[in-house]
N, C-alpha and C positions, 0 to 999 in steps of 0.2 A: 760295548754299546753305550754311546751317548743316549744323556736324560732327553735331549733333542728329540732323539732317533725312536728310544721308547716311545715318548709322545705321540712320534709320528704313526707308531703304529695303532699305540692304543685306542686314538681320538677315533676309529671307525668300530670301538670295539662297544659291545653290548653286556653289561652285567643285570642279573635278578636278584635281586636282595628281599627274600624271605623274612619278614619281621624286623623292625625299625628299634629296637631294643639296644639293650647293652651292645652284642654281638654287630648287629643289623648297624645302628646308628654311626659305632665307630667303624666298623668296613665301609660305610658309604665313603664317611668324612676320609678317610686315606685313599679311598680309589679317587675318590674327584681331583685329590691334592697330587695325584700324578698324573691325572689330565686323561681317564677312561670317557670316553666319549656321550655314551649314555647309561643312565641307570636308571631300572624302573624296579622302585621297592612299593612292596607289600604289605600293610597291617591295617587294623583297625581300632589302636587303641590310641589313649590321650595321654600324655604327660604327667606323670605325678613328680609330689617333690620327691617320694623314695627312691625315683627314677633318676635323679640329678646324682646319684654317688657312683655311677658309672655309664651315663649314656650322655650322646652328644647333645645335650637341651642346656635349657637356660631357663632361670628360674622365674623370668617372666616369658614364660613357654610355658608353665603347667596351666591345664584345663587344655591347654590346645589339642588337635589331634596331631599322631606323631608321624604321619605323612606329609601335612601342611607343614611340621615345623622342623624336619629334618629337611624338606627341600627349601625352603629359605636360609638354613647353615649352608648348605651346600651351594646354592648358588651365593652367598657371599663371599665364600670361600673361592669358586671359580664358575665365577657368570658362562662361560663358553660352552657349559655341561647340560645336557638334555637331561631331565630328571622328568620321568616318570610316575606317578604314585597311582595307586590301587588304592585307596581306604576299605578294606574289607577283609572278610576272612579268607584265609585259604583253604580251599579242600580240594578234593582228587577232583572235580569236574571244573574248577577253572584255575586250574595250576598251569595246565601245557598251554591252554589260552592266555593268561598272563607272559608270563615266559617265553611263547612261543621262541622271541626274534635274539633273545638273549646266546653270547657263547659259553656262559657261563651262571650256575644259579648258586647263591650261597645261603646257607640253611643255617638261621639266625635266630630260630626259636626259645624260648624260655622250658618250655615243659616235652617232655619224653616222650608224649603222645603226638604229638604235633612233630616235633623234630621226626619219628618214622613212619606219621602218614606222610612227609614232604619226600621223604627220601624214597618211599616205597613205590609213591606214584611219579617221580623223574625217573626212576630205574624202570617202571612196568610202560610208561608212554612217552617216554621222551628218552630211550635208551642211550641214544649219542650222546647225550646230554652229562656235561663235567657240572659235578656239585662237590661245594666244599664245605662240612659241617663242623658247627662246633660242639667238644663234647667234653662234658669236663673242665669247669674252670672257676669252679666256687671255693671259696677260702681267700688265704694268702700265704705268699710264701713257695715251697715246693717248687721253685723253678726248672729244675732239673728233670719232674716231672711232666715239663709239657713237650709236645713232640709232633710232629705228623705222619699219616700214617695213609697208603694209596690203597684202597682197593679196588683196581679198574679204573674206572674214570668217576669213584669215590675218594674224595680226600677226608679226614678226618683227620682238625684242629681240635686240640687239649691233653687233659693227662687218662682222658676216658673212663674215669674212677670219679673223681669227685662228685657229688652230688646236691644238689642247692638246699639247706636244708636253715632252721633258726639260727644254728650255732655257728653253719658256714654257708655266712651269707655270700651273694655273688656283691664284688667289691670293684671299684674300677683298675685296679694294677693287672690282678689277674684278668679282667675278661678284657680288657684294654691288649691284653699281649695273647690273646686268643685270636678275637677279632682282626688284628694286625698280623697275625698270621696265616689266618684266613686269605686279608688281601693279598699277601705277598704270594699265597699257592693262586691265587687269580691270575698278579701278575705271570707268574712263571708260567699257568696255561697261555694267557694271551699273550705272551713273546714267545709260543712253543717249544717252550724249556722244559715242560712234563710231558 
């Protein structure tokens, strides 16, 4: 399949990006760079500089919020993209309303609680619904150890161990090759390859 031909199918395609973070920020930036048609991410937090050692901002980005300032990367990157934003929190009563029109949701969370209230409630109301999470990908190094992993129409990106802690912090190599993996199980649903 030509990069054409992808395109051609992708542009009518819909993703949800669950939190604009490390995870969030850089799967947007790779989906728009292959021409996904629309994306509508979710968060409601602002840019800090400790945010700058792995997510897609700019240093004269911090204080902004990271829905304003992830869709202006993204559309410089590729103006032709529908970009979406939610500035708020997510919780179980407007996840499926967010998400609705999406074929896909990718669970882009920082913290453990949040990552399986998202997962718990795309599974219990939105059952059709393909979600690709990340899980596992603080430190550096270990490469060996990242992998993916299907349950159903759950994907699980990382090494599933790792856990974000002072000593291992989340760095941009690892969550950079998470993230990017994340999108690449997108693409493979939206070209019906999973």
């Amino acid at each position: 399949m030509t990069f054409e031909e992808i395109k051609g199918i992708i542009k009518d395609k819909t993703v949800g990006i669950a939190g604009a973070g490390g995870l969030g920020s850089n799967c947007a930036v790779a989906l728009a760079r292959v021409g996904v048609g629309r994306l509508i991410i979710a968060d409601f937090d602002v840019v800090s500089e400790n945010n700058l050692n792995r997510q897609y901002y700019f240093f004269d980005q911090i204080g902004e919020k990271k829905t304003f300032a992830i869709k202006s990367n993204i559309l410089r990157i590729n103006p032709t993209i529908e970009v979406v934003t939610h500035d708020k929190m997510l919780t179980p009563e407007n996840i499926s309303k967010i998400f609705m029109d999406c074929d896909v949701i990718v669970e882009a969370f920082d913290h453990a609680d949040q990552k399986g209230m998202l997962i718990e409630t795309v599974l219990s109301q939105m059952p059709e619904m393909y979600v690709v999470v990340g899980l596992g990908m603080a430190g550096w190094g270990m490469n060996d150890s990242i992998h993916c992993r299907q349950i159903g129409k759950m994907f699980i990106c990382g090494d599933e161990v790792s856990e974000i802690s002072p000593e291992l912090p989340p760095i941009a190599p690892r969550v950079g090759i998470v993230s990017n993996m994340q999108a690449n199980v997108v693409l493979e649903i939206l070209l019906d390859k999973k």
